[in-house]
C-alpha angles and dihedrals in degrees: 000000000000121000088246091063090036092058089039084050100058098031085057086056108119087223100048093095089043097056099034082066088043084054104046088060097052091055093047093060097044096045093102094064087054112105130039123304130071125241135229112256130164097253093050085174104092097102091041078066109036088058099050082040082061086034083058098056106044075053103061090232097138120194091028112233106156129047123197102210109053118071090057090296088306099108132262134203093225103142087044080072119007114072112274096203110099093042092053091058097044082060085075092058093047091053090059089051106272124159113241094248082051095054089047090052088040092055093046088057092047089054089052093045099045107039070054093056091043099050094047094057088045104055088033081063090066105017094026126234101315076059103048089052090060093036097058089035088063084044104053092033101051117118106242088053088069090045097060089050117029091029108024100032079217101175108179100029083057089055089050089069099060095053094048096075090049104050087051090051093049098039087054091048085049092048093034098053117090098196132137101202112091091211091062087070097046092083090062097031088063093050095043097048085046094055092049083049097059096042084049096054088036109061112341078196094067093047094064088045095051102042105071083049081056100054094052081051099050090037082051097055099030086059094044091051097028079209102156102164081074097069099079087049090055104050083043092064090047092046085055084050100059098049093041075059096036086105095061099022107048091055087049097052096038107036105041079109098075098061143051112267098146075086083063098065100025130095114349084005087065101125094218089061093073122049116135115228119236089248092054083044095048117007115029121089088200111152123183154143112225135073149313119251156160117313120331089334095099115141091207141043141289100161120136090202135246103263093031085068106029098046091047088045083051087047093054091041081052087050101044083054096051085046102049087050108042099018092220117153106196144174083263091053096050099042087056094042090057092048096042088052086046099061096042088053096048094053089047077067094051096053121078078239092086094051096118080060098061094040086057113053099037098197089061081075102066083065070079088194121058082194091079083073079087087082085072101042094052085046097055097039097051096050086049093043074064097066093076086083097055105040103038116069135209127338092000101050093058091045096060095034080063102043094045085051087053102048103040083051096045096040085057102037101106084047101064096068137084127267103287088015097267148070114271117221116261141148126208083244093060093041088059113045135040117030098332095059087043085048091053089048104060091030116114083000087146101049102089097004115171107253099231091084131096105205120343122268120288097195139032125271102260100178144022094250135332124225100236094174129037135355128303145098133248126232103214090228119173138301138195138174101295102012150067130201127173141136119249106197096199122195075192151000103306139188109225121200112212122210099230120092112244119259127163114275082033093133127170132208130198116196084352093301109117104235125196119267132203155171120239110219088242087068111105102179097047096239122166119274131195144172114229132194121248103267135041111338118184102204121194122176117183131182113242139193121265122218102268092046087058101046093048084052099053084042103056084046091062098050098046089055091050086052094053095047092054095041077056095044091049090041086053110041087041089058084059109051 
């Protein structure tokens, strides 16, 4: 195929015109992160981790679990715990030669473009592609979607954004297709277990906060279809899921245990600090880029927005009208009748007065802000902003489609840009020495602190290990992401003090024989400890995978493998047919 047919072809796609425009707002709402300079947000961390992420890997420690940087240089087990996604992804741009405040910037746009290109397919599947368009424009355009990117910073909130429309799309093929041929479903099984997948290994939060949303959404459909026969299907894509994420997921769930995420829930992190009241939701224009605190004092904003949740409110007038006249209850009643639930419901759970909720149900407050609920609320009003299209017919339908395009844009123009409305200069070599690497390296260090320790760190590491006990010199030997090595020359016996905060699998060898470490009860910080022999002593420690690292990793192997060998099977029974 020639470039020429190529271009003609794509350019012939029904959908081309509809995604350009999906596109071009995109664009529009990410244009400020275009050009070179980096930008203050509240999570500065993103190229801390993009750069032990790449560590990681010119390491061979894959998955990447431990990173040597965080925890004041002391090492930290932050991607045994916080979402590797993203910074999976940003290591394809800094394979084609991007900075690392590039790559962050990079990440942030392909958040914007892509949660556009998933909502669109998702609302064109029920208003068509007039109402896709809307329907990705509000998404993309809604104010806490700026928040989480020009105010918050938040990464991997911001990539959850783009995996909820699609989960929603492939769970209603599943549920929407009458076939009895288990083969017919694989199609949407596979994209529905890899969209999981990628919300799973994006922001675990937001999958707390989104599942409950997605049940209303399967019960919706299975009892529209009464298909039955789906709901094996359907299990089957959230069991593959599970195992593609086993990796990640299996180590959250089983070995929260091991650090300290009491720190998590605790002090600013109290849930009932930070509900939003009904006039910051619906009434009020602030707009801000500080933090959120106690009462109406917050220095940013939780605002809906008022056309994300007026022209969904005149959509739903339009359809109780329809309704009333011709009694039809359609796929696209009851589609806006589960989103429209959704993002009351999500704002319910914005609200204190949902407090007996949270209190409930404990693990709901390690979500920290009940103001994150506004994913969902984005997320419903925007797919319901696209009924419009649908609903509304000839002159009067364009008309408003345009006007509604014009004003949420232009409503949330002056919020899609960075504090003081443009990039500030800095380089990846200023972002990573002086303060401001200092500043990356003790940031969040509570957050998933081993629990070995004490208190965190309260100065840098300064050397590979220190002789507490004894006489004897140290030989600085070499370091890397998950392991030590070093010589201890001893004169006697000697009790050596490691700089790596303790973890389990943690194990350390002297002249190739594994020794018992431990922690004296006058260590704060939790650092390895070790008695070593008189003479030259070779001392290697190395961070290993618990049981239940091994086995998700033998199990996400497995499933991707599975995954591959069916995506083969489909490909090739479908070049035969």
């Amino acid at each position: 195929m020639t470039g020429r047919q190529l271009l003609r072809r794509i350019t012939s796609h029904p959908d081309f015109l509809a995604l350009v425009a999906v596109f071009f707002f995109a664009w529009l709402a990410a244009k400020p992160l275009f050009g070179s300079g980096y930008f203050n947000m509240h999570d500065d961390l993103q190229m801390m981790r993009q750069l032990n992420m790449e560590k990681c890997f010119i390491d061979g420690q894959i998955p990447c679990r431990w990173i040597p940087d965080m925890g004041y240089g002391y090492g930290y087990p932050l991607f045994n715990f916080y979402p590797p996604l993203p910074y999976l992804t940003g290591q394809l741009f800094r394979i084609v030669g991007y900075s690392y405040a590039d790559t962050a910037k990079a990440l942030f746009i392909v958040a914007f473009i892509a949660s556009g290109v998933t909502m669109y397919y998702l609302a064109k599947r029920f208003f068509g592609r007039l109402g896709g368009v809307v329907s990705s424009i509000f998404y993309v355009w809604a104010p806490y979607h700026a928040v989480d990117v020009y105010v918050r910073g938040a990464m991997n909130e911001s990539w959850g954004l783009i995996w909820f429309p699609l989960i929603l799309l492939f769970a209603y093929n599943v549920l929407s297709l009458k076939s009895k041929k288990w083969v017919d479903y694989a199609p949407a099984v596979i994209g529905l277990s890899l969209s999981w997948f990628a919300l799973m290994t994006s922001h675990n939060l937001m999958v707390i906060v989104f599942t409950p949303f997605f049940a209303v959404w399967c019960a919706i459909w299975l009892l529209y279809s009464r298909n039955w026969k789906s709901v094996l299907p359907l299990i089957t894509g959230g069991a593959l899921a599970i195992g593609l994420s086993a990796f990640f997921s299996l180590p959250v769930l089983f070995e929260k245990n091991i650090v300290q995420t009491d720190t998590l829930v605790r002090g600013y992190y109290e849930f009932t600090a930070h509900f939003p009241s009904l006039r910051q939701l619906f009434i009020s224009r602030f707009w801000g880029y500080g933090p959120s605190v106690w009462l109406e004092n917050d220095e940013m904003s939780f605002q809906i927005g008022w056309f994300h949740w007026g022209i969904p409110l005149f959509v739903a007038l339009i359809l109780a009208v329809r309704t009333i006249k011709t009694k039809k209850f359609d796929a696209i009643f009851w589609a806006i009748l589960g989103m429209g639930l959704t993002a009351a419901g999500a704002a319910f759970m914005d609200h204190p007065r949902s407090t007996p909720i949270w209190q409930q149900f404990t693990a709901l407050q390690f979500i920290q802000f009940p103001w994150r609920y506004l994913t969902m609320v984005i997320l419903g009003t925007s797919f319901v902003a696209g009924g419009i299209a649908a609903l509304l017919k000839s002159v009067p339908r364009y008309l408003i489609v345009t006007f509604s395009i014009i004003a949420v844009v232009a409503y949330s123009w002056s919020f899609f840009l960075p504090q003081n409305g443009k990039l500030g200069p800095l380089t990846d070599e200023e972002k990573f020495t002086g303060a401001a690497w200092e500043l990356q390296q003790t940031a969040g260090i509570y957050d998933y602190l081993p629990a070995t320790a004490k208190t965190a760190p309260k100065a840098p590491r300064r050397t590979q290990a220190d002789i507490l006990e004894g006489k004897g010199v140290i030989e600085e030997g070499r370091s890397g992401t998950n392991w030590e090595e070093f010589k201890v020359v001893a004169e006697t016996p000697a009790i050596i003090r490691i700089s790596v905060l303790d973890f389990p699998e943690w194990k350390v060898f002297v002249n190739g024989n594994e020794v018992e470490k431990f922690i004296p009860e006058t260590e704060e910080w939790g650092r390895i400890h070790i008695t070593v022999p008189k003479g030259d002593n070779k001392v290697t420690a190395r961070l290993y995978d618990t049981p239940v690292r091994t086995f998700g990793n033998i199990l996400s192997l497995f499933s991707w493998v599975t995954l591959l060998v069916l995506s083969v099977y489909l490909y090739k029974k479908r070049e035969t047919a």
